[in-house]
LUMSE-975125 format. One record per residue: residue in one letter; x, y, z of N, C-alpha, C, O in turn. Coordinates in steps of 0.05 Angstrom, whole numbers, plus 5000, padded with zeros to 4 digits. Layout:
REM LUMSE-975125
AXYZXYZXYZXYZ;...
This chain:
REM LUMSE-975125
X696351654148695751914138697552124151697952104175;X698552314136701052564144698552664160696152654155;X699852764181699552994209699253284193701153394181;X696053434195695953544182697953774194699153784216;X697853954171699954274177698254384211696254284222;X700054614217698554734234698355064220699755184204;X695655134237696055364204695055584235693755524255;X696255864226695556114238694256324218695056364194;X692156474232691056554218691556884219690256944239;X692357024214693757344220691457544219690457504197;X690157734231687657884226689458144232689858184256;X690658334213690658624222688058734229686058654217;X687958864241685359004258685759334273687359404290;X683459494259682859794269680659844264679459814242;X679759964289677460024286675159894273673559994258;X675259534288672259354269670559314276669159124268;X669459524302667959344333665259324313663959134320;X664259464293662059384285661559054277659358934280;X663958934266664758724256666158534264666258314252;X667758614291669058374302667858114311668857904306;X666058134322664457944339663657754316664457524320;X662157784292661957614271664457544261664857314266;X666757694246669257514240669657364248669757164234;X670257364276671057204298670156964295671456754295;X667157004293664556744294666156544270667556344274;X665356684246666056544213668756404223668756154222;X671456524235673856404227673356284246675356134244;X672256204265672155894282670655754271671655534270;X667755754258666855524242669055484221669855254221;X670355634203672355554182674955384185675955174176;X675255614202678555504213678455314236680855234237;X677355204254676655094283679855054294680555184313;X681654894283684054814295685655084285687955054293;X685455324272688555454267688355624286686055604295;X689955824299691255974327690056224311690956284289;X688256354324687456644311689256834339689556834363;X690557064303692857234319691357444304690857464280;X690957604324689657934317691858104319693758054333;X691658334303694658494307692558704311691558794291;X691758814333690559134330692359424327694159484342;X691659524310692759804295692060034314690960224304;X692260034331690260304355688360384352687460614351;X687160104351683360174357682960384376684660414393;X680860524374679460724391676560614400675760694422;X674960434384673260464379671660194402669260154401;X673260034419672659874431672959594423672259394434;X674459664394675159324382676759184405675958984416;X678859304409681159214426680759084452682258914461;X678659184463677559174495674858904490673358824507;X674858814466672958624460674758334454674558104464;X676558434437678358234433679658094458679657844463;X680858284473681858274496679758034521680457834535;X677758144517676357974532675657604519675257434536;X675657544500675757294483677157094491679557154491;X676856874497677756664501678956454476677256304465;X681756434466682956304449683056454426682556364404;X683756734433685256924415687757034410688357124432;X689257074398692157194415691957514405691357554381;X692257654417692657924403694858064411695658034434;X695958234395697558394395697158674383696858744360;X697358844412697359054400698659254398700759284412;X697759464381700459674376699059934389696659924384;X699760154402698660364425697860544405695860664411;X699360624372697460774371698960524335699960304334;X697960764309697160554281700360604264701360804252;X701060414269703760334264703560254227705460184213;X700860274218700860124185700359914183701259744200;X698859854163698059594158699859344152699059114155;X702659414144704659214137704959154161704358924169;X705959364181707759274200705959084220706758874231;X703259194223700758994235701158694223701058534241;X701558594197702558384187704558294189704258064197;X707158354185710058304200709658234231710458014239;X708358424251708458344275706658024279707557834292;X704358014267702357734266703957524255703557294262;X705757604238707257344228709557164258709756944270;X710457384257712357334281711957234304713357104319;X708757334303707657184337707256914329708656814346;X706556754318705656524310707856284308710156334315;X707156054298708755924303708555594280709755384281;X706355694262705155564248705955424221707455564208;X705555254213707955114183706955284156708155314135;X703455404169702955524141701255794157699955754177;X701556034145700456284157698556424136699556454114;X696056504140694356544125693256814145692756824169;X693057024123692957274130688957434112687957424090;X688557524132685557664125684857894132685357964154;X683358084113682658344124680158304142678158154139;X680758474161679258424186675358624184673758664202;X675158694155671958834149670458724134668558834123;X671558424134669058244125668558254094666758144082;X670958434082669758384044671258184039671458154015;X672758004053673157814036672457554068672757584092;X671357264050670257114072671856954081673656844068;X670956934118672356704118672556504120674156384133;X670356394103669656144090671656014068672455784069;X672456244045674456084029677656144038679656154023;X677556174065680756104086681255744076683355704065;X679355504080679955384078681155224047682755024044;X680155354034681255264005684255414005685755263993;X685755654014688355684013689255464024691155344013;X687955344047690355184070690454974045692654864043;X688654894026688954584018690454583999691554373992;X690854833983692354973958695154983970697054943955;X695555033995698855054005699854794015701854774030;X698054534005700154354011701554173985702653953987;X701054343962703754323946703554613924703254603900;X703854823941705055113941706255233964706355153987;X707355453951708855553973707155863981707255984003;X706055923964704056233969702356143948702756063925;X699956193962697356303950695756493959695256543982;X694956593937693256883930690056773932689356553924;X688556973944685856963936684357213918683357413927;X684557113887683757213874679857313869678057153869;X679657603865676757663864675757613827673657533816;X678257683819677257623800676557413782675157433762;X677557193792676956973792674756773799673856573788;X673856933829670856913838668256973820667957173806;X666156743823664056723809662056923824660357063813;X662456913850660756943864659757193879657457233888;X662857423878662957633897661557863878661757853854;X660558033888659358323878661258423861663558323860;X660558643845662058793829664259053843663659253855;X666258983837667859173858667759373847666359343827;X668659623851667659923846670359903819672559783818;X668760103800670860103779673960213784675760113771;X674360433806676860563813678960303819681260273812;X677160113837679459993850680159733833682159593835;X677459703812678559453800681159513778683059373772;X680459793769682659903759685159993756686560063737;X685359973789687860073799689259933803691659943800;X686659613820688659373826689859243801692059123803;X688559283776687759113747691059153744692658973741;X691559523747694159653740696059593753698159553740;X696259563781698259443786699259203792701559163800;X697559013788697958813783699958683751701958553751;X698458783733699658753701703258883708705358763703;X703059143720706959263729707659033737709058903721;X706958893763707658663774708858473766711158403771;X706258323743706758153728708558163706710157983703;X708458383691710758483675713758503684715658453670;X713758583717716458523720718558323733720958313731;X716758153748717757963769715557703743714857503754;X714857723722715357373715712857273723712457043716;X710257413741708257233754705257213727705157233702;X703757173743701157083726699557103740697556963737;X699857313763697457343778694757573767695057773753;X692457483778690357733768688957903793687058043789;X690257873818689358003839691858013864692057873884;X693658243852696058293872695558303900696158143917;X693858623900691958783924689758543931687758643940;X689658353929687958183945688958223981691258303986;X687358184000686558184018686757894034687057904058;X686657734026686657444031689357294018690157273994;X690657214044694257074023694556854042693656844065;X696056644030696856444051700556314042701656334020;X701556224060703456264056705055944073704255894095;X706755794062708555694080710755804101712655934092;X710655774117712055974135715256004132716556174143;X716155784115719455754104718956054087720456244088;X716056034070716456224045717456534052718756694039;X716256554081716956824093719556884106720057084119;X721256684101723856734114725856984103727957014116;X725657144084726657414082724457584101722057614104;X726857684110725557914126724758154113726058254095;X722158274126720558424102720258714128720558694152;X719358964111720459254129718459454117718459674129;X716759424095714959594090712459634113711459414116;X711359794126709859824151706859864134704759794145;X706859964112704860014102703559874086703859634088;X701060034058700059804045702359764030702059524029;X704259814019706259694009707659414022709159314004;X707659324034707559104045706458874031707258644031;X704058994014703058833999704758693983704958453981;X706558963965707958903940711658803950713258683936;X712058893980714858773978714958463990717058343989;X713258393997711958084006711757963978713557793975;X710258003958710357843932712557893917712957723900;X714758143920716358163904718558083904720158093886;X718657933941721057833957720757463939722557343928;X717657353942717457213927718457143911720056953912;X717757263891718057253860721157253858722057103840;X722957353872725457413867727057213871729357213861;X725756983889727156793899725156643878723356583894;X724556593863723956383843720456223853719456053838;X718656353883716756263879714456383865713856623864;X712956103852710956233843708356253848707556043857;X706056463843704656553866702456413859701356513840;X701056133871697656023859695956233874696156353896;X693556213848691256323861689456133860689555923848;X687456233876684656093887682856313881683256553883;X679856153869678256403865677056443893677456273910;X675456703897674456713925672556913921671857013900;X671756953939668457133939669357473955671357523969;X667157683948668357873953666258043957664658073939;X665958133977663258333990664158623999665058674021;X663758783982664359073991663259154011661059084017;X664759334028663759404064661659634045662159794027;X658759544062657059704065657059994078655660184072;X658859964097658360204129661060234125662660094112;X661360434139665060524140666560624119665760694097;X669060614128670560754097674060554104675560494123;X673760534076676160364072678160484089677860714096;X680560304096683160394105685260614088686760794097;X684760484054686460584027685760734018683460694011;X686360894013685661213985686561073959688761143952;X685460883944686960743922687160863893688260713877;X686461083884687861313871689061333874690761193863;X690061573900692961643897694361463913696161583924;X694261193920696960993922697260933891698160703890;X696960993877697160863849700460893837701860743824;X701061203850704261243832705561123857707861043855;X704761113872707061063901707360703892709460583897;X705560593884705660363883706660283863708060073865;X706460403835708260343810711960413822713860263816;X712260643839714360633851716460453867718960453867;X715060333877714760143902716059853884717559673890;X714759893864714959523852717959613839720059483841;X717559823827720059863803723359913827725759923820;X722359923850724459963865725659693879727959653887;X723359503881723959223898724859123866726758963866;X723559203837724259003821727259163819728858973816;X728659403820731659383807732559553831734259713822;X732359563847733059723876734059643900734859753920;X733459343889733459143920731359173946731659023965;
C-alpha cells in the first residue's frame, strides 16, 4: 500500500478566541496526522496568546492584519506538506468534511468545497449567495471552469499546484489562486460540504461592495496577467 500524502492544514485567524478552542478540538479528531499551521492576522482579542500556549500547533504571526490572502500565502510557505488544505478559522464551514478534500486530491490537483452542493448546511443569506452565485458564473465564463462555489472557504490543493507565486494580500486571493490555476490548464473538483452561518460576530467581508472590485480582479488576472 502507497505511503499516504502528508497533508497541512492552513487556518488564517483574527480575532476567534470565542471559537478557537473548539476548531482546534474538530481538526484533531478530523485531521489527527496533518501539521496544523495558524496564520494569526493581529488578534487583539486573546486568540494569539491561546494558540501560543498549545502543544502541536505551528503559528505564525503577523503584529498587526496584513489581509486575508497574505495570512494564506504566509501558511502555505510554512509547511511542508505534498497536499495543503486551507479553512476559515469561524467555524461556518466544518472540519469534518477536511477529510473528503484530502481523498479527492489523490487524483486532483485542487479541490473546492462547494456549499452549494451541500445537502446539509443552512440557508446562506441571499446577499452572499448572490454575490458568490455572481462571481463565480464571471469566473467560469472566463477561465473555462465549472465551478459553483468560487468564494468557498474550504480549498485543498497539491502543493506542486501552488508553485506560481501568488501576491494578492487580500480577499482577492481568493480569485488570483483559482485564476493562476485555470491558466495553467488545472481543473478545479468540487466536493459537496456543509455550511453553518456564524451566529455571534461579524464576518471579516463587506460582500456587496467587494462585488465590482472582484468582477475587476478576475477580468484583470483573466487578460492583465
Amino acid at each position: 500500500m502507497a505511503e499516504a500524502a502528508s497533508v497541512d492544514v492552513v487556518v488564517p485567524v483574527y480575532d476567534e478566541a470565542e471559537r478557537v478552542a473548539e476548531l482546534v478540538e474538530r481538526l484533531r479528531r478530523s485531521c489527527p496526522a496533518a501539521r496544523l499551521i495558524f496564520v494569526d492576522n493581529g488578534s487583539t482579542d486573546g486568540t494569539v496568546e491561546w494558540l501560543e500556549a498549545q502543544e502541536g500547533i505551528e503559528l505564525v504571526r503577523h503584529d498587526r492584519n496584513l489581509g486575508y490572502g497574505q495570512s494564506l500565502i504566509d501558511g502555505v510557505a510554512a509547511g511542508r506538506g505534498e497536499l495543503v488544505v486551507q479553512i476559515d478559522a469561524d467555524l461556518e464551514y466544518r472540519p469534518e468534511d477536511l477529510p473528503a478534500l484530502v481523498e479527492a486530491l489523490a487524483d486532483a490537483e485542487a479541490v473546492y468545497g462547494s456549499r452549494f452542493l451541500g445537502a446539509d448546511g443552512r440557508e446562506m443569506e441571499w446577499h452572499r449567495s448572490f454575490g458568490n452565485r455572481l462571481v463565480t458564473t464571471l469566473f467560469n465564463g472566463l477561465f473555462g471552469q465549472r465551478l459553483t462555489d468560487l468564494y468557498t472557504g474550504i480549498r485543498g490543493f497539491r502543493r506542486s499546484a501552488l508553485a506560481e507565486p501568488l501576491a494578492r494580500p487580500g480577499f482577492e486571493y481568493v480569485l488570483e489562486a483559482a485564476a493562476s490555476l485555470a491558466r495553467r490548464g488545472v481543473a478545479i473538483r468540487e466536493v459537496p460540504v456543509g455550511y453553518d452561518p456564524r451566529r455571534t460576530g461579524r464576518s471579516k467581508m463587506r460582500h456587496l461592495p467587494e462585488l465590482a472590485k472582484f468582477a475587476y480582479w478576475l477580468l484583470r488576472f483573466r487578460f492583465g496577467g
